[in-house]
N, C-alpha and C positions, 0 to 999 in steps of 0.2 A: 504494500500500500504506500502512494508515495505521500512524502510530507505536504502537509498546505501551509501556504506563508500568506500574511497579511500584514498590512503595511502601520509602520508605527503610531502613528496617527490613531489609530483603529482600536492598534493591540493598548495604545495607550489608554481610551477611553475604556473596554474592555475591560481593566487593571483599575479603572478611576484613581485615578495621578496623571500630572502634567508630561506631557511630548518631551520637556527638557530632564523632566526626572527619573524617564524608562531611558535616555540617550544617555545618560549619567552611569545608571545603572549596565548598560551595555560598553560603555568603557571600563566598567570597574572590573566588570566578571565577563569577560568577552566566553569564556570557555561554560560558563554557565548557558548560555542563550544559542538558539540555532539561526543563525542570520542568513541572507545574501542578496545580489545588489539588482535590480533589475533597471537594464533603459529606460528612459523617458522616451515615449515617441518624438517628442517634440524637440528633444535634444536636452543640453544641462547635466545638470548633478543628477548621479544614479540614485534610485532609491532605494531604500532598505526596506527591506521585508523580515518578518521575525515568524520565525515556526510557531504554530497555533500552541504544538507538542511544550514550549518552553514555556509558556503562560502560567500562571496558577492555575489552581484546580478552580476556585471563582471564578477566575477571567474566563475558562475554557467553556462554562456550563452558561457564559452570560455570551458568550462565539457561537456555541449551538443553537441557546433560545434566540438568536437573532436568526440563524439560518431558517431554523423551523419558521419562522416568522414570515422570512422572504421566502419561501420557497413553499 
């Protein structure tokens, strides 16, 4: 089953804490977290995407009730 990644922004609302303090936390413990970078169509800075799998167990169960929700 492959991994799903979603973009910090997301993962951060998910977590409820700030953009800048799940970015903090991915510098501090890079080895803790599953990252990687994906293009922008539009050109710019790559974005980061954060594996659903690293999330807390909260965050993960509030990433499903949104899928069930959209889908």
């Amino acid at each position: 089953m492959s991994e799903t990644y979603i973009t910090l922004r997301s993962a951060a609302d998910f977590e409820e804490i700030k953009y800048n303090t799940l970015v903090q936390f991915l510098k501090r413990n890079p080895k803790h977290y599953k990252i990687k970078t994906q293009n922008r169509e539009g050109g710019g800075r790559a974005e980061v995407m954060i594996a659903v799998s690293s999330l807390s167990p909260k965050a993960r169960r509030a990433w499903r009730a949104a899928q069930k929700a959209d889908g």
